[in-house]
Structures are given as structure tokens and as C-alpha cells.
C-alpha positions in Angstrom: 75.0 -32.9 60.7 73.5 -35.8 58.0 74.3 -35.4 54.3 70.6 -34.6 54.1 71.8 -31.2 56.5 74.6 -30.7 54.9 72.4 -30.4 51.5 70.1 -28.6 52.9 72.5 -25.6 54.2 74.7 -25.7 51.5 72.1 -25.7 48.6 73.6 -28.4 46.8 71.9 -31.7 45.9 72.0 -35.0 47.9 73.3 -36.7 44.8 76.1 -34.0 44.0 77.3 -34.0 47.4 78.0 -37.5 47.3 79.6 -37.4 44.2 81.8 -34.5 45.4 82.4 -37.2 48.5 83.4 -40.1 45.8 85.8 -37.6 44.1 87.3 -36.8 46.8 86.8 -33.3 46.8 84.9 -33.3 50.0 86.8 -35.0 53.3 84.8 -38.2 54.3 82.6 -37.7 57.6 82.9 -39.3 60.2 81.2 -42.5 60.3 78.4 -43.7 62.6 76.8 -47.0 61.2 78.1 -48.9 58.1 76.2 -46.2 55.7 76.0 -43.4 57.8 78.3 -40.2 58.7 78.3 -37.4 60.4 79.3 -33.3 59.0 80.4 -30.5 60.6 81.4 -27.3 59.4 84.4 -27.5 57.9 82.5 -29.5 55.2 80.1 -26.5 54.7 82.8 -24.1 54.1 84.7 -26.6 52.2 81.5 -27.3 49.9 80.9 -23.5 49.6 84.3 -23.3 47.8 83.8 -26.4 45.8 80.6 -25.0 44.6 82.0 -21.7 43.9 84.7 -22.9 41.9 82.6 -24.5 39.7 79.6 -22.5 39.6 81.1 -19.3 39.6 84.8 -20.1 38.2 83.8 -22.5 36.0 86.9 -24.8 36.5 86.9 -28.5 35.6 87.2 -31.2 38.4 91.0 -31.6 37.7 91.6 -27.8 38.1 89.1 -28.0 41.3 91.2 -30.4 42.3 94.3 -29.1 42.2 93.2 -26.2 44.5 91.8 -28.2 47.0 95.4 -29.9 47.0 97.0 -26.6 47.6 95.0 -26.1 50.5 95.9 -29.3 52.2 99.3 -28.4 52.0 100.3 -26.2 55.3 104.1 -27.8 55.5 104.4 -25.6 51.7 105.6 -21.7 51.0 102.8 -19.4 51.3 104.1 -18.0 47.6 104.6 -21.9 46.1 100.9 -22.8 47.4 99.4 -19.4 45.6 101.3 -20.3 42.5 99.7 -23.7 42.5 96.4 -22.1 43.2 97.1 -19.4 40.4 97.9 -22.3 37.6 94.9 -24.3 38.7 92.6 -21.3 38.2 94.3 -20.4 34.6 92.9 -22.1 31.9 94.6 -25.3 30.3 94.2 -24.3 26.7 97.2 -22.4 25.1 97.9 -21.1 21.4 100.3 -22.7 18.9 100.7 -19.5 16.6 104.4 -19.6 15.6 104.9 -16.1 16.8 103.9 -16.9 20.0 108.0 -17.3 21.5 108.6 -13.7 20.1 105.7 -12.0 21.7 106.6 -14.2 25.1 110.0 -12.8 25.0 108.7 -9.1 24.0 106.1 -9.5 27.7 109.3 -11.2 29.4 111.5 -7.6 28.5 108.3 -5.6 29.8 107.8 -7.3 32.9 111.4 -6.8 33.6 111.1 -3.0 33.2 107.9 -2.8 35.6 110.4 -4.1 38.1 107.8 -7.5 38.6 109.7 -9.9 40.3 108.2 -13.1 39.0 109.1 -17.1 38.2 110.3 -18.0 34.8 107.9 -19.6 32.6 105.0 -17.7 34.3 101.9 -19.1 32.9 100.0 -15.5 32.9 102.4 -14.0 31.1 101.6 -16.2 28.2 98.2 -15.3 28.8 99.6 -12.0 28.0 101.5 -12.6 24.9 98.7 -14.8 23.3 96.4 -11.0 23.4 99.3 -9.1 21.9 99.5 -11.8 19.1 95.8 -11.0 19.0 95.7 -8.0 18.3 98.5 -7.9 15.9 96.8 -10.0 13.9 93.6 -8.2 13.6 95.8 -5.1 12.3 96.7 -3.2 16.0 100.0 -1.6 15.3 100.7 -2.7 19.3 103.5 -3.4 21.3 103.4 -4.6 25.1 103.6 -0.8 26.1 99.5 -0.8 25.3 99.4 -3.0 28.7 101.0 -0.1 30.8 97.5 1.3 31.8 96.0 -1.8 32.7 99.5 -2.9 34.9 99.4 0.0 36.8 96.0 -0.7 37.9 96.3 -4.1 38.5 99.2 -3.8 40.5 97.5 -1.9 43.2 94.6 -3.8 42.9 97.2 -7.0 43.5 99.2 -5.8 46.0 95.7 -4.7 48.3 94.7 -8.4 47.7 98.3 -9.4 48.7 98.1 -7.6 52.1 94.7 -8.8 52.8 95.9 -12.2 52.4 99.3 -11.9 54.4 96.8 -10.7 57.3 94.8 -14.4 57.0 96.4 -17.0 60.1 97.0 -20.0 58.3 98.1 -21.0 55.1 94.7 -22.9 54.1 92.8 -19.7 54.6 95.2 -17.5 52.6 94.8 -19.8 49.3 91.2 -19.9 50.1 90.9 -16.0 50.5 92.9 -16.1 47.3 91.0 -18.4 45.3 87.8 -16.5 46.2 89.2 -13.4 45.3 90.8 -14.3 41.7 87.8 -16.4 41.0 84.9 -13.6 42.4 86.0 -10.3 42.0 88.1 -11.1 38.7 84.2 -12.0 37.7 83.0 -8.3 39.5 85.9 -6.9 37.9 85.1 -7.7 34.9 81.6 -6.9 35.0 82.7 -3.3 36.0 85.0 -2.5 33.8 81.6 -2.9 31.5 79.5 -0.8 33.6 82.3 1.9 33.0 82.4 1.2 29.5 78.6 1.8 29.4 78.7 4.8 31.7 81.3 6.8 29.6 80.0 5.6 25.9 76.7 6.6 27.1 77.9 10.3 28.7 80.2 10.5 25.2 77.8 9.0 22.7 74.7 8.8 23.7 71.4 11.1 24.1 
């Protein structure tokens, strides 16, 4: 297919594609005259996910980039490409509240005792301790116990995600199934978990 196809069935503009193609984000076609190239599908699917990423996920070009990285790396560990897709999904900016280390340490002991098998240094996890400073300092009397509910949930909800991934035949697929997942249904998730919140205010609460 012509860029003007590939624009067409993709949605996206002649003018972003192209950029997308200078960035490198997209693979270059393959080239018939001096200004002309060809498409196939691959680049559908592959600007499907581009879009999505930043559309939908909201991540920068950089972080976008680091994904797509990921996913050209089949010679990798299945678990070291997710981790690079995980820490290009997470967002850059992080907290420089001095009690920060302490809270880190107090999620470190936690995670232990769930019996979560994870890297050091796990970038979530700080994610974790920068709410629990949070809420300290608006007055919540918390420690990382008050995550306990929303681990247990999680986990299931990761390990079903895990297995559906494990089932994928090729290592580009599994980070993209990945990807998709965190950066979609961590959205529908989230927009759920509101739905709930409205549902059971509104059957405690309301008329």
C-alpha cells in the first residue's frame, strides 16, 4: 500500500505518518522510485501501537521509543524485554522528599513478605513509596499494610496477564500484548474502579 493507504486505514495523518517515518518509529517501506515506497501490514499494526501509545498512553517519543526498541529485540529474555517495556511505560518524574529512602525500604520489607520475587531497584515500587509518603503527609496514620487489599487483587489480575502473554509465539508479540495491556486496561481499570466507587456511594449514600 502508498502512505496515502496507509493513512487512510490507520486514521492517522499523511504528515504524522511521515514524521513517525523520520523518527524512526515506523520501519521505512520499501522503496519503488526515488520518493516513493511501498506498506504492508506490519506497518499498520506497528502504527496502531505507535498511535496507541501516544494517544491513549500518553508517553513521550523517547518512552515510545524505548518500547519499540524492546520489541526489536527477539535475541533478549522474555522477562528483561517486559522490564524495558515496564520502565518505558512508567513515568520519568520521581519525588525528592527526604523521606522518600525510608518509605522505599518500608515497600522493599513488604514486598518481601508477599513473597514477590522482583529486581532491586524496581522502579514501581518507588511508585509505591512516593503514595505512602503521600499520604503520611496529608495526616494518614498508614503503613504499607494499607496496600494489602489492592496487592492481592492485582496479583491475580497480573498473573492472568502473565499467562496470556506466555501463550503469545514470539517475543515481539508478547511485549506488544504487554504494552497494550498495561497501557489499555490499566486505563479501563482505572475507569472501573470509579464506576464501583459510584455504584456503592450511590447504593450507600445516595436516594
Amino acid at each position: 500500500m502508498r502512505i496515502s493507504d496507509l493513512s487512510r486505514e490507520s486514521g492517522v495523518p499523511i504528515p504524522t505518518v511521515k514524521f513517525y517515518l523520520r523518527e524512526g518509529l515506523l520501519p521505512p517501506g520499501q522503496r519503488t522510485a526515488r520518493n516513493q515506497a511501498t506498506y504492508d501490514e506490519r506497518h499498520l499494526r506497528r502504527l496502531h501501537l505507535v498511535r496507541t501509545l501516544a494517544e491513549v498512553g500518553g508517553l513521550s517519543l523517547e518512552s515510545i521509543r524505548r518500547v519499540l526498541n524492546a520489541l526489536a529485540r527477539p535475541d533478549w529474555p522474555l522477562h528483561e524485554v517486559l522490564a524495558v517495556a515496564h520502565t518505558a511505560l512508567r513515568r520519568d518524574e520521581t519525588s525528592s522528599d527526604p523521606s522518600l529512602p525510608a518509605a522505599r525500604l518500608e515497600i522493599d520489607t513488604w514486598i518481601a513478605r508477599r513473597g514477590w520475587n522482583l529486581a532491586p531497584g524496581t522502579p514501581a515500587a518507588d511508585d509505591v513509596a512516593e503514595t505512602l509518603v503521600a499520604l503520611r503527609r496529608l495526616g494518614w496514620d498508614a503503613g504499607p499494610e494499607i496496600f494489602d487489599r489492592y496487592a492481592e487483587h492485582a496479583d491475580a489480575i497480573a498473573e492472568a496477564e502473565i499467562a496470556y502473554v506466555a501463550e503469545t509465539n514470539d517475543p515481539e508479540s508478547a511485549v506488544e500484548a504487554t504494552v497494550i495491556g498495561t497501557v489499555l486496561f490499566g486505563r479501563a481499570l482505572a475507569s472501573l474502579r470509579l464506576l464501583a466507587q459510584e455504584h456503592h456511594s450511590r447504593k450507600r449514600f445516595g436516594p
